[in-house]
C-alpha positions in Angstrom: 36.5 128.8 83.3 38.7 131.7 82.7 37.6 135.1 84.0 38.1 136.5 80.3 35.6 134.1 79.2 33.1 134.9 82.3 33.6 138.8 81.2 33.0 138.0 78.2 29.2 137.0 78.8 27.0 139.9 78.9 24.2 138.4 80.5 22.8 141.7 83.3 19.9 142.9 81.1 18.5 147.1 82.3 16.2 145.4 85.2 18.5 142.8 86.3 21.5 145.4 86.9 18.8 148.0 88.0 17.2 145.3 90.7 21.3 144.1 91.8 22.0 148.3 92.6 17.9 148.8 94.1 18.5 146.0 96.5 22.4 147.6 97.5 20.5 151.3 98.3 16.9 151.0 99.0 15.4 149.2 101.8 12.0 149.7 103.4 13.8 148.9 107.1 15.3 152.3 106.8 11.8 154.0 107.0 12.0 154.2 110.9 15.1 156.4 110.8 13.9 158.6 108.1 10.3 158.9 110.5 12.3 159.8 113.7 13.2 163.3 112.0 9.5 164.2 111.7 8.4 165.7 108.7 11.9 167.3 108.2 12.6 164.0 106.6 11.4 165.4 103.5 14.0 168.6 103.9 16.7 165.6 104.3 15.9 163.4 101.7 15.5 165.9 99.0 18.7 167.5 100.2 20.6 164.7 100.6 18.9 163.0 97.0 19.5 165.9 95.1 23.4 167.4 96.3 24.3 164.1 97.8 23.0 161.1 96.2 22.1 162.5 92.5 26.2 163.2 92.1 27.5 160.0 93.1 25.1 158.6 90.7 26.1 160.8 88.0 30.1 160.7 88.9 30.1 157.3 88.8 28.0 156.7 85.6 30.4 159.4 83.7 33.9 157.6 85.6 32.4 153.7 84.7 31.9 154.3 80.8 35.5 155.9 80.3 36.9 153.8 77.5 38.5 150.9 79.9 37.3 152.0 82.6 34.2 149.6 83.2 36.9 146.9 85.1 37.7 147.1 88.7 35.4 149.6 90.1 36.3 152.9 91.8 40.0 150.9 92.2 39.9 151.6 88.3 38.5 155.1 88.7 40.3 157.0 91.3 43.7 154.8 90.4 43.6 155.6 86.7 43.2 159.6 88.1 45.3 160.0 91.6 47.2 156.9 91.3 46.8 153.2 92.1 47.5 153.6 95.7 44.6 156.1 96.3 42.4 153.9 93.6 43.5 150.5 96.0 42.2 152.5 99.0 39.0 153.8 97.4 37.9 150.1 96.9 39.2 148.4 100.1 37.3 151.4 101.7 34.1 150.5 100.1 34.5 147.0 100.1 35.5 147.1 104.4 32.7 149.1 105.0 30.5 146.5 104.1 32.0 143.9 106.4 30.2 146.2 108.8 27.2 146.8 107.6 26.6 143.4 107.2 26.2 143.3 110.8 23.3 146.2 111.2 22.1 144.2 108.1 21.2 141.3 109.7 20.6 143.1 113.8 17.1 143.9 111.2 16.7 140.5 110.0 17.1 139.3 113.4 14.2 141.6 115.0 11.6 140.6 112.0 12.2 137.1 112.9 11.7 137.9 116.2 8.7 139.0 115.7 7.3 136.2 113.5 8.1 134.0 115.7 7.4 135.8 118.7 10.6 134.5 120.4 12.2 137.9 121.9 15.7 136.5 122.5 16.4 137.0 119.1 16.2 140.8 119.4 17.7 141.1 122.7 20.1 138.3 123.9 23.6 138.6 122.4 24.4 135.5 122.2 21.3 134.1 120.6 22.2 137.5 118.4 25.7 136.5 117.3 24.9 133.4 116.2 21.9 134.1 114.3 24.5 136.7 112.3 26.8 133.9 111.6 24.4 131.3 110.6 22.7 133.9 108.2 25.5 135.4 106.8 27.6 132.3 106.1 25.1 130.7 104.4 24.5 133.7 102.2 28.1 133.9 101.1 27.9 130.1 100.4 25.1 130.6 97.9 27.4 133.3 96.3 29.7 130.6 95.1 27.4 129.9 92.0 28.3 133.5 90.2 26.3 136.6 89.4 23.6 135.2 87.7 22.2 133.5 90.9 23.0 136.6 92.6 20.7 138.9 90.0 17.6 135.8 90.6 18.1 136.7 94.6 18.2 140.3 93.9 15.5 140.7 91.8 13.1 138.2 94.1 14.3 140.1 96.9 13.5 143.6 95.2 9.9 142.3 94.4 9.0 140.6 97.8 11.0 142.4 99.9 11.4 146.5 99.0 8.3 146.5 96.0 4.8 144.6 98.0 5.9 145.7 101.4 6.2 149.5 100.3 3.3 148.9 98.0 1.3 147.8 100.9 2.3 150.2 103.0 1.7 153.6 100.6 -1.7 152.0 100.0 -2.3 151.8 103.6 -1.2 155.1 104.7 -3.9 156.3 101.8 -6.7 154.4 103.1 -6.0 155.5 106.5 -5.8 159.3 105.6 -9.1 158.7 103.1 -10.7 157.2 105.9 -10.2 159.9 108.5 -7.1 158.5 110.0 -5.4 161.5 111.8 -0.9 161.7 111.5 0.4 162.3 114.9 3.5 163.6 113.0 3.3 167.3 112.1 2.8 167.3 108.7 2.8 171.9 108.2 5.8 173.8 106.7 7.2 174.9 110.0 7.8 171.7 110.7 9.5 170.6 107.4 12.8 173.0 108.1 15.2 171.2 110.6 15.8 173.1 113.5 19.6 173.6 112.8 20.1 175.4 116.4 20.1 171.3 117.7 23.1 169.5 117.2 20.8 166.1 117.0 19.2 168.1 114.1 22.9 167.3 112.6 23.4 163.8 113.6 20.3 162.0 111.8 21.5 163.5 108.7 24.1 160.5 108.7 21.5 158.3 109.0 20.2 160.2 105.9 23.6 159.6 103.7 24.4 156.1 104.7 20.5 155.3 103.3 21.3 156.5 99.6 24.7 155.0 100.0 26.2 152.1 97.5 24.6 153.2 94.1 28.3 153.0 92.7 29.1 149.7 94.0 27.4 147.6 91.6 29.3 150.0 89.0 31.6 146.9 89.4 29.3 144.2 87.2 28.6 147.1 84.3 30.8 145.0 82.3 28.3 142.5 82.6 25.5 144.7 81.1 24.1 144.0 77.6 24.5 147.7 76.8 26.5 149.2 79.2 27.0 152.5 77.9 22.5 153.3 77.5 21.6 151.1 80.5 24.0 151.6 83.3 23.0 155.9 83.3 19.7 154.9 82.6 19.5 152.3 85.4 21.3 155.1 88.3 19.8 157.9 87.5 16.2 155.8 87.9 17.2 154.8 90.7 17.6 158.6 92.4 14.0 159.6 91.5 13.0 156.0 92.6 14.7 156.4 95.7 13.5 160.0 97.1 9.6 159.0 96.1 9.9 155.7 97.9 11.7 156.9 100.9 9.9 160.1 101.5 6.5 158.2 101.6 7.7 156.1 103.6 9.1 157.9 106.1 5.5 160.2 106.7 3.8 156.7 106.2 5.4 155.3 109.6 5.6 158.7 111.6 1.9 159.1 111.1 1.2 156.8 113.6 3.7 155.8 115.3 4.7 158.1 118.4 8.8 159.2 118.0 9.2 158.1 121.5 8.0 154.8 121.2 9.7 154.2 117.6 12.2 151.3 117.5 14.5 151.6 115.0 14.6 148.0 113.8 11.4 147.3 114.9 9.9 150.9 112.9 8.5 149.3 110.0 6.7 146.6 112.2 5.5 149.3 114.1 4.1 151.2 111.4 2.1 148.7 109.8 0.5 147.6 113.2 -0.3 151.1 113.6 -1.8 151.8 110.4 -4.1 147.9 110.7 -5.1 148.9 114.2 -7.2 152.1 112.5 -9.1 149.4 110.6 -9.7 147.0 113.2 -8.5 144.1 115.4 -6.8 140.7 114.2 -5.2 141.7 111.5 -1.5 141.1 113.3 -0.9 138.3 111.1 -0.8 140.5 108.3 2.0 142.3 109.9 3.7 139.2 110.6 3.5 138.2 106.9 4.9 141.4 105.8 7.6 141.1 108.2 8.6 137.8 106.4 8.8 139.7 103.2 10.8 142.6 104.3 13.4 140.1 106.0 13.4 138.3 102.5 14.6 142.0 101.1 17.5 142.3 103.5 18.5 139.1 103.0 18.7 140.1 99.2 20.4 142.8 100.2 23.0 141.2 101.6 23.4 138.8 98.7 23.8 142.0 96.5 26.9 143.5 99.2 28.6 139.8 99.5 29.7 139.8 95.8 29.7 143.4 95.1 32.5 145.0 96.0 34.5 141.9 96.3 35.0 142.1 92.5 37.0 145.4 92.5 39.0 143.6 95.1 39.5 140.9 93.1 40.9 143.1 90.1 42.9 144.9 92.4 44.1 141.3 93.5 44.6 140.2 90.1 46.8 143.1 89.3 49.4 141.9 92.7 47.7 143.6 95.5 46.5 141.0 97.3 48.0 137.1 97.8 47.4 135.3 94.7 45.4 133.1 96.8 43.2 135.7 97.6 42.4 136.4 93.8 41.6 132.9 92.4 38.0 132.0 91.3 36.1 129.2 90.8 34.4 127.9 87.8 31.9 130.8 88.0 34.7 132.9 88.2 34.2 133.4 92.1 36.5 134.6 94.1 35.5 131.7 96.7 38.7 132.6 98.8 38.5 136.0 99.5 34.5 135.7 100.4 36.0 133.2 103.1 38.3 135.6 104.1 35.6 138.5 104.3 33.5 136.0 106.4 36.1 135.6 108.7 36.1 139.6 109.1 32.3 139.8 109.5 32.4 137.4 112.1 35.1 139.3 114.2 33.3 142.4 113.8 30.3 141.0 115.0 31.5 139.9 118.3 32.7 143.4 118.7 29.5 145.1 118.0 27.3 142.3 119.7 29.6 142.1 123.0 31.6 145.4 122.9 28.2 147.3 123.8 27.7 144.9 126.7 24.3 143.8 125.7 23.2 147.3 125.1 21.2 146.8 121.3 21.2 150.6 120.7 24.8 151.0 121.6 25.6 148.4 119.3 23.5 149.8 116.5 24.9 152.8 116.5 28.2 152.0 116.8 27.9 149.6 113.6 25.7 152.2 111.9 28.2 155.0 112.4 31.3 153.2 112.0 29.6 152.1 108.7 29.2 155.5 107.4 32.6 156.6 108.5 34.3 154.3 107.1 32.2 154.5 103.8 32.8 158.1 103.7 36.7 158.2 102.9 36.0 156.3 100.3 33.3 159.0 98.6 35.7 161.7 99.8 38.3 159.6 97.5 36.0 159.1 95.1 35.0 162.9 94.7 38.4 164.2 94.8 38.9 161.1 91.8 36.1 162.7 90.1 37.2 166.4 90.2 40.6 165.8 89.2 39.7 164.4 86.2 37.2 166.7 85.0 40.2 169.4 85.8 42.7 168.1 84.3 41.4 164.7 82.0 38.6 166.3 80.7 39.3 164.9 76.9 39.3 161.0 78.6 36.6 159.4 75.5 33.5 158.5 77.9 30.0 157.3 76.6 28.2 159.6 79.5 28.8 162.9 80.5 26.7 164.9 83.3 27.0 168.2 81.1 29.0 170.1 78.4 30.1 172.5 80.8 33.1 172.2 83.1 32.1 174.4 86.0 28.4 172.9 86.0 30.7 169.0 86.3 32.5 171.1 89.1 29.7 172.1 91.4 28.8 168.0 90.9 31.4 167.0 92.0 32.2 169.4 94.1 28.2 169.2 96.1 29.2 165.5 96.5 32.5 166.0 98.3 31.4 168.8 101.0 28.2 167.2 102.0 30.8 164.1 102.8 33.0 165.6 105.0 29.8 166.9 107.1 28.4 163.7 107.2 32.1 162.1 108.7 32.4 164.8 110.7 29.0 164.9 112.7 29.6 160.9 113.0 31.4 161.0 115.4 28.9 163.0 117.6 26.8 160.6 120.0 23.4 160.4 119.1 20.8 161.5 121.4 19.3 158.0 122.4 22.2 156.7 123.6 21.6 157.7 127.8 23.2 155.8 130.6 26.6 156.1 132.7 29.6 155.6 130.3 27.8 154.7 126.7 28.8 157.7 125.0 32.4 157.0 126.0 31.8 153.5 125.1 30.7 154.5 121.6 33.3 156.8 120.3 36.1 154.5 121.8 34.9 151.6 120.1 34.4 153.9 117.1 37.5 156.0 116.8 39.8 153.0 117.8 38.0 150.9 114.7 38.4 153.8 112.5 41.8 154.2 113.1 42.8 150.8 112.7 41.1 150.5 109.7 42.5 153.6 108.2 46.2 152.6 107.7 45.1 149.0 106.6 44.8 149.6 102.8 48.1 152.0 102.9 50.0 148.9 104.9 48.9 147.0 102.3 49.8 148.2 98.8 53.3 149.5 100.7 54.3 145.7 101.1 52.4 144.1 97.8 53.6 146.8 95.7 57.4 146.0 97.1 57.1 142.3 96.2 55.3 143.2 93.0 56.4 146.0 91.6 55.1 148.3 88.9 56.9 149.4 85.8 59.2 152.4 86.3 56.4 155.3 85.3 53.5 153.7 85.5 51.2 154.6 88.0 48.6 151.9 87.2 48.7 148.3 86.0 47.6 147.6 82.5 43.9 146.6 83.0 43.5 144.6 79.4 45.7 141.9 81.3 43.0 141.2 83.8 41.1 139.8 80.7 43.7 137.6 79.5 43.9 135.3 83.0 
């Protein structure tokens, strides 16, 4: 099957696209993190929803339904603005990211199982850990091989069972236990909302805050799969935003109500939370934790499914226009790029020896690291993004587009602008350690396996479109391919 012909089929209805993006950006195992900041939470989600999260969502809806824009991503987007080498960096950036997060993914998967099952090695031995990453991972990039439309069944299965019952349960929970007399250890008065900013830990869980509302412009890649791209994509972000800040706000209190900061696990949180809120109403009801911890691991794992494919495609365009080994770009009858998820599998499993091993057993030190590392490397790409974003509305503002986020330029500006500041605070306070790492040598141990990774990674993507671009060449003045002809192979 050609890939014009799997274009072709518009086949992601509203919910479907809507459940493919939920599944990339919200996840009730993120809960724990947002709980450890006490009621401040609120202060950081609502800051980091509304001058964070709210303009990438309405930056990339207004960059995906430029007239021939809707192919190839943010490689289409900031290419078509700063140039294909900056748009070829954006999307390796936001694609290589993943090949990380994959791994904190999964740590999560890992401890619900552990749980269930009751078998502890699976939270805390690392080789009992790497493997159980591989085995996971691999086979869901070999379901991926069937296309999107299996992907948009797992997604929205995995958005129900996983992200809508569990949070459900939980939010009726935490009112039954309030209605009932049920007491929140977490302060819940205004003093407490503001962060104290003269703490420089008050800085650091912010990134935990950014990396949670991170990936709503991923799935920007399958809009060209949508029905009605130009109504339903802006409709299906900007949902998503108000979704998003409800859900994980609740959520948040809901856990740091009763579980104690000191004692709260960060992959174990959620778990925590709903044995704390069960215990107010009695004794035996553990296997109803056990149950919802089956659920929640069914979300990640739909999660995952979501990343695999995601931003693969705008790798794949950016392959099909001669930046990656032709190899590397050709699909299968689903119109799969079957090679390159092989290759990113290959990736995930290096980087998961690092994080596993690197940290020498140490499960917070590898968390962190593959948290952080995560976010770093995510941010370049929204700092490419923004800048993408800003040039145009400076100096392309009359590009024909089907959304706009307002008549007025310096409104756009201040967008854009919120978007690209809040970034560069978020990369910058990455690389400071965060408070529960403690021991002899694990704060050295972080930022070296950190900056050395970052590094590294940087000059891939440049390396890369230096040598493909020699072999394969642009026209003389052209500073992107011609995009129609990804349609025609």
């Amino acid at each position: 099957m050609s890939n014009k012909n799997t274009n072709s089929k518009k086949h992601l209805t509203l919910f479907g696209f809507f459940a493919i993006t939920a599944t990339m950006v919200m996840t009730v195992y993120e809960y724990p993190t947002f709980a450890s900041s006490g009621f401040s939470l609120v202060f950081y989600l609502i800051v980091g929803g509304l001058f964070w999260f709210l303009p990438v969502a309405l930056c990339a809806a207004e960059m995906a339904t430029v007239k021939g824009w809707d192919t190839g991503g943010v490689y289409s987007w900031s290419g078509n603005i700063l140039g294909e080498k900056w748009g070829f960096a954006n999307i390796f950036f936001q694609w290589f990211q993943i090949t990380v997060g994959f791994v904190t993914m999964i740590y999560f998967i890992l401890s619900a199982l552990s749980y269930v099952f009751s078998w502890e090695p699976l939270n805390s031995n690392p080789v009992v850990r790497f493997f159980g990453v591989l085995i996971i991972f691999w086979a869901l990039t070999f379901s991926q091989f069937k296309g999107t439309k299996l992907t948009a069944k797992i997604s929205k299965l995995g958005f129900i069972i996983g992200i809508l019952i569990p949070a459900v349960i939980l939010f009726g929970l935490t009112i039954a236990f309030f209605l009932t007399g049920g007491k929140s250890i977490m302060s819940l008065d205004f003093k407490a909302l503001i962060p104290d900013f003269t703490k420089i830990n008050t800085l650091v869980v912010f990134v935990s805050f950014i990396l949670a509302y991170a990936g709503i412009e991923a799935s920007a890649t399958h809009a060209n799969e949508m029905t009605n791209v130009k109504r339903d994509y802006p409709l299906a972000i900007l949902g998503l935003v108000v979704l998003a800040i409800i859900l994980n706000t609740i959520g948040g209190i809901s856990i740091g109500a009763v579980v104690p900061a000191d004692k709260l696990g960060l992959s174990t949180g959620v778990l925590q939370g709903f044995s704390g809120l069960l215990a107010h109403f009695g004794k035996g009801l553990d296997w109803i934790v056990r149950v919802i911890a089956v659920l929640i691991a069914g979300g990640v794992i739909a999660e995952v499914s979501a990343w695999v494919v995601g931003p693969s495609w705008g790798m794949q365009v950016a392959g099909k226009m001669g930046l990656m080994p032709k190899s590397l770009s050709e699909t299968n009858k689903e119109g799969v790029p079957t090679k390159f998820l092989l290759l990113q599998g290959v990736i995930v499993t290096v980087w998961t020896a690092i994080l596993t091993f690197g940290g020498g057993g140490n499960n917070n030190l590898s968390f962190f690291t593959a948290i952080s590392l995560t976010v770093v490397l995510y941010i370049i790409a929204y700092v490419i993004f923004f800048i993408a974003y800003i040039v145009m509305v400076l100096k392309h503002d009359d590009l024909p587009r089907a959304f706009q986020i307002s008549k007025s330029k310096v409104i756009r500006l201040i967008v854009g602008f919120s978007g690209l500041i809040l970034s560069l605070i978020a990369f910058g306070i990455s690389f400071i350690p965060p408070s529960q790492l403690s021991g002899p040598g694990v704060s050295t141990t972080y930022l070296t396996i950190l900056s050395v990774s970052f590094i590294v990674v940087l000059f891939i993507p440049f390396i890369i479109y230096h040598f493909m671009r020699k072999k394969n060449p642009l026209p003389a003045g052209q500073k992107m391919p011609d995009m129609s002809e990804y349609d025609k192979e």
